[in-house]
C-alpha positions as CSV (number, residue, x, y, z in Angstrom):
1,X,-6.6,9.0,5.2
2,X,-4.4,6.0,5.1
3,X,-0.7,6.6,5.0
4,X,-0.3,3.7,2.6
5,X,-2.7,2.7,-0.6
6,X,-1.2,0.0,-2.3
7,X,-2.6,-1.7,-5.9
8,X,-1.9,-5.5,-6.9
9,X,-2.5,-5.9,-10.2
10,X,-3.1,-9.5,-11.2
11,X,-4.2,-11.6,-13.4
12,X,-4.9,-15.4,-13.6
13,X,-3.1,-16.1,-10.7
14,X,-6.4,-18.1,-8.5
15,X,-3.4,-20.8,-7.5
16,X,-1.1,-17.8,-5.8
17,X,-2.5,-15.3,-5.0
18,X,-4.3,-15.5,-2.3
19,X,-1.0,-16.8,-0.4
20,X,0.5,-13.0,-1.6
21,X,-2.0,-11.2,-0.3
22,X,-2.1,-12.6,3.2
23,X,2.5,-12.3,3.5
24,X,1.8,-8.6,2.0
25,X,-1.0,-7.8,4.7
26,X,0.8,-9.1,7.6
27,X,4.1,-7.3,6.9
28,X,2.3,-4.0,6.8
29,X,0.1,-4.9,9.9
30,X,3.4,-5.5,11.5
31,X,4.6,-1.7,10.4
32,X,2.0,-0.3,12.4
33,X,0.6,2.2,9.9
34,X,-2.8,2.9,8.2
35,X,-2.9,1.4,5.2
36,X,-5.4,0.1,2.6
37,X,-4.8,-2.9,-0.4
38,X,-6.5,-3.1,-3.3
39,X,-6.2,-6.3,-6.0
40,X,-7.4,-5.2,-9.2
41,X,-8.3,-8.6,-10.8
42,X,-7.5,-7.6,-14.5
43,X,-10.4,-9.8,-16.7
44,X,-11.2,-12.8,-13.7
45,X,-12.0,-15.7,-16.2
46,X,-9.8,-18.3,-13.5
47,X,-11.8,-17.7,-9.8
48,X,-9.1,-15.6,-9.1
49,X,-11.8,-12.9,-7.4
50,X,-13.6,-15.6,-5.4
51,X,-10.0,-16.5,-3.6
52,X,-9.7,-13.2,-3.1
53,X,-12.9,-12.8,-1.4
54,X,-12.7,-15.3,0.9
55,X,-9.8,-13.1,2.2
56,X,-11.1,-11.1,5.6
57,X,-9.5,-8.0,6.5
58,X,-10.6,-4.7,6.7
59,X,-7.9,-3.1,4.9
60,X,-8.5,-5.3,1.6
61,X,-10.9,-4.1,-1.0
62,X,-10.8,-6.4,-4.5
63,X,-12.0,-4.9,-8.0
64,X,-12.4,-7.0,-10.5
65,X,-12.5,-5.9,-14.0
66,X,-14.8,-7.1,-16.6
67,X,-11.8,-8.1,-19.6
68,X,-8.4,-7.9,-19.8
69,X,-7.7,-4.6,-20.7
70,X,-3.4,-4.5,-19.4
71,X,-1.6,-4.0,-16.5
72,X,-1.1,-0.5,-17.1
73,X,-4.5,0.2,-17.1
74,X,-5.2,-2.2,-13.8
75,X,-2.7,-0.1,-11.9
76,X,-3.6,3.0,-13.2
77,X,-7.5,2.8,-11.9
78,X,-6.0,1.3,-8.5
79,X,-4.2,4.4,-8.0
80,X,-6.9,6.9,-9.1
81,X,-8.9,5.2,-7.1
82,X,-7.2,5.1,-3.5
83,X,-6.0,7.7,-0.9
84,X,-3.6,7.6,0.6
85,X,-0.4,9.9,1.7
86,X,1.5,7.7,-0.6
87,X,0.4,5.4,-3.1
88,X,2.3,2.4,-4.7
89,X,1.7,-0.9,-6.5
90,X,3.6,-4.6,-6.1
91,X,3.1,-6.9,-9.2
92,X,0.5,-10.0,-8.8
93,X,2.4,-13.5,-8.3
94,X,4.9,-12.9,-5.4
95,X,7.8,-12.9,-7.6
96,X,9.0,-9.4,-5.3
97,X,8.9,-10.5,-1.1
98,X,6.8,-8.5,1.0
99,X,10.4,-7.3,2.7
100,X,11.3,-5.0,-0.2
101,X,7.8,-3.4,0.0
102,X,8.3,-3.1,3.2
103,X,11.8,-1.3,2.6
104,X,10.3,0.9,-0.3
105,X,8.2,2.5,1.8
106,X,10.8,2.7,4.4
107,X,12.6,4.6,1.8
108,X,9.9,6.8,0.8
109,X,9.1,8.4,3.9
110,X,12.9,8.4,5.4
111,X,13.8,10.5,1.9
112,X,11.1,12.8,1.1
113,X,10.7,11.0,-2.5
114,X,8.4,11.6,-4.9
115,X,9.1,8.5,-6.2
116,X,10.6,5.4,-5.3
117,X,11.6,2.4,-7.8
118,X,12.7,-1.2,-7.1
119,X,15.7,-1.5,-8.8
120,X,17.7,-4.5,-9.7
121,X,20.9,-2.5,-10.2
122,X,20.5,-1.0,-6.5
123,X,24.0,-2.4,-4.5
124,X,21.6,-4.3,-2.5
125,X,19.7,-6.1,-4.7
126,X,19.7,-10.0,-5.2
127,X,18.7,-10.9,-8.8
128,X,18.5,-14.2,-10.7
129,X,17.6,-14.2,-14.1
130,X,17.8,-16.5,-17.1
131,X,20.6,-15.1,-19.7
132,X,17.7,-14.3,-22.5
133,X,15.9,-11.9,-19.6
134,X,19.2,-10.3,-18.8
135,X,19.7,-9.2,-22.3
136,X,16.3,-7.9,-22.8
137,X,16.3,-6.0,-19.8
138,X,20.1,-4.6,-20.4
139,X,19.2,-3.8,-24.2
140,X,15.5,-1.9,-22.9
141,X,17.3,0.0,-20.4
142,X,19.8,1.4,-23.5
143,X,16.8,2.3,-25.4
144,X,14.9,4.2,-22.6
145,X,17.8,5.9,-21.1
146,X,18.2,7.1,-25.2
147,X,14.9,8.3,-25.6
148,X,14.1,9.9,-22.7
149,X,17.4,10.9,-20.6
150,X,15.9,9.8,-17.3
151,X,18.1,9.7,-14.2
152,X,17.0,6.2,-13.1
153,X,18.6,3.0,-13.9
154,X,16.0,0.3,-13.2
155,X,12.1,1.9,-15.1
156,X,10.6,-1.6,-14.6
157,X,10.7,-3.4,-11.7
158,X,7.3,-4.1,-10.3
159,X,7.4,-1.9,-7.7
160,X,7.3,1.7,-6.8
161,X,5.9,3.9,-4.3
162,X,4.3,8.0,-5.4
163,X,3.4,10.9,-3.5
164,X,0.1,11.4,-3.7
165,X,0.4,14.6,-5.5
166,X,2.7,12.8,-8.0
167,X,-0.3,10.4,-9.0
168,X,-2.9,13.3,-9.0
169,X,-0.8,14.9,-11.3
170,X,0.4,12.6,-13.7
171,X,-1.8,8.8,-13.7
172,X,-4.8,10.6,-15.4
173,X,-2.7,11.7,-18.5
174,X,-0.8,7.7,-18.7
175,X,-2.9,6.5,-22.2
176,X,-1.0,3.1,-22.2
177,X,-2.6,0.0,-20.6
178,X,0.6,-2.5,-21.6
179,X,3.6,-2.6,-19.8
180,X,5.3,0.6,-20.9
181,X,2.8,2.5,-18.7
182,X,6.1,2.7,-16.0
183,X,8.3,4.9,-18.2
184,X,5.2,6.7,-19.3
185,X,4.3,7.4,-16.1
186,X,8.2,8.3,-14.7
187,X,8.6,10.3,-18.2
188,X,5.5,12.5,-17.4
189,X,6.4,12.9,-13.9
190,X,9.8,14.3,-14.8
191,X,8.2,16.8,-17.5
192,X,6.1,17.9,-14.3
193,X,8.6,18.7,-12.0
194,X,8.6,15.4,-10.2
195,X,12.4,15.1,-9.9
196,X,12.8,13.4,-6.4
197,X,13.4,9.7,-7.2
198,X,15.1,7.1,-5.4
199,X,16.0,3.5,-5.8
200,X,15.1,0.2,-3.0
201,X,16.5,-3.0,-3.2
202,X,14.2,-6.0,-4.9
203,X,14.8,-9.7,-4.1
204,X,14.0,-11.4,-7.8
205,X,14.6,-14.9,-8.5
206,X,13.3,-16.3,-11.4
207,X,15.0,-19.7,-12.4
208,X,12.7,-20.6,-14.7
209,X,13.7,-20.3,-18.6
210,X,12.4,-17.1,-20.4
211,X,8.8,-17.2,-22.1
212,X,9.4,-13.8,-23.5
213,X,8.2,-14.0,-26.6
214,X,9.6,-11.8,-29.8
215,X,6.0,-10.8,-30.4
216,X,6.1,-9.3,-27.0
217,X,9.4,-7.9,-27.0
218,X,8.2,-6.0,-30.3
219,X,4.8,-4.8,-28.7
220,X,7.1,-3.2,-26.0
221,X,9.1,-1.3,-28.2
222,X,6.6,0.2,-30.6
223,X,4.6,1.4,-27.3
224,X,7.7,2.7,-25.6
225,X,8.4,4.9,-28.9
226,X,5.0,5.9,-29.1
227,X,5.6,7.3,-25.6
228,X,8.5,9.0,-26.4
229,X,6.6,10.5,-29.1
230,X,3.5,11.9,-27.3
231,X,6.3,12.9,-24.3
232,X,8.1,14.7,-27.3
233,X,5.1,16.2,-29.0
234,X,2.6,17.3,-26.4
235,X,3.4,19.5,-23.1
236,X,1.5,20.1,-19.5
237,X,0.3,23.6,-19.0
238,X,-0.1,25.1,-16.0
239,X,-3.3,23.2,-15.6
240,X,-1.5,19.7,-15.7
241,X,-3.5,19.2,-19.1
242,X,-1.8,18.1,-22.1
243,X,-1.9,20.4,-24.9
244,X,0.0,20.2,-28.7
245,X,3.4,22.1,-28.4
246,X,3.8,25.4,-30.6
247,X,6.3,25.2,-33.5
């Protein structure tokens, strides 16, 4: 069993990725660990699966799926789908170093965490982002910390390491294949006991201007909501099912 399954989701990203992968798999061949990667090509209509492939190491394994079907949904079959002692995902593109990976897992098995999150508000952290990004970030943070009372500042960074229990447990009930598959997944794991989370620094600079569109920004909401709503309305049972709550 590796000590170490990690998913990279990605999507048209042929041009970069490739150059990811091989920083990624040389800082965890440098931790001297087991360890296994997997790059879930989410819809590969750009080559990006053939760059992959001409990638050799035995810890790589590449699934490509057949349509776009969200990032949620990329990282959520990684993770059903790997091993190991711990299991974590780094977003496609390189915009996160392979250091605070690296540090991450650090944390993860120096804490005893069920959980760890790259957080731009950890003390560490060194974050550049356009003005527009700041406020969407700042204003989603409000809204999630209202509607579900989470003890964690930072739900969406890119990059966050699970027990493996903690994905056993809680990745086959996450329905949502957009982005708001991370407070989903953090939301259930609380409901389930999974209480032990702590924050790593993230390097992020993004200098570029904001491309977030409003459609996009209103996409996110209505799925957060309706995952404070099935968070709200259904419960796990002993089983770990979801079931309709008694009123």
């Amino acid at each position: 069993m590796p000590d170490l399954s990690l998913v990279i989701p990605t999507y048209r990203q042929a041009r970069i990725i490739g150059a990811q992968v091989g920083q990624i798999l040389e800082a965890l061949d440098r931790l001297n660990t087991r360890y296994e990667v997997c790059v879930v090509v989410d819809g590969d209509d750009d080559g990006t699966a053939a760059t992959l492939q001409s990638i050799v190491h035995p810890a790589l394994r590449v699934v490509a799926l057949a349509a776009n079907t969200g990032k949620g949904n990329a990282v959520r079959r990684g993770l059903l789908a790997s091993s190991g002692r711990a299991r974590g995902f780094i977003d496609g593109g390189g915009d996160i170093p392979s250091h605070c990976l690296i540090d991450a897992y650090r944390a993860f098995t120096k804490t005893n965490a069920d959980i760890v999150v790259g957080s731009k508000l950890h003390p560490q952290s060194v974050v550049e982002y356009p003005l527009m990004r700041r406020a969407y970030s700042w204003g989603y943070r409000q809204l999630t910390r209202a509607l579900f009372g989470l003890n964690i500042r930072d739900t969406q960074v890119g990059l966050k390491i699970y027990a493996n229990i903690v994905v056993e447990q809680v990745f086959p009930h996450v329905r949502t294949d957009g982005f708001a598959f991370d407070i989903e997944a953090l939301a259930l794991a609380a409901r389930l006991g999974f209480r032990r989370i702590r924050e790593s620094p993230v390097v992020i600079k993004d200098r570029y201007p904001s491309s977030i569109r409003l459609g996009t920004v209103l996409m996110m909401l209505v799925e957060t909501v309706s995952v404070w709503w099935r968070v709200k309305r259904f419960g796990p049972d002993r089983t770990g099912s979801y079931r309709a709550r008694r009123v």
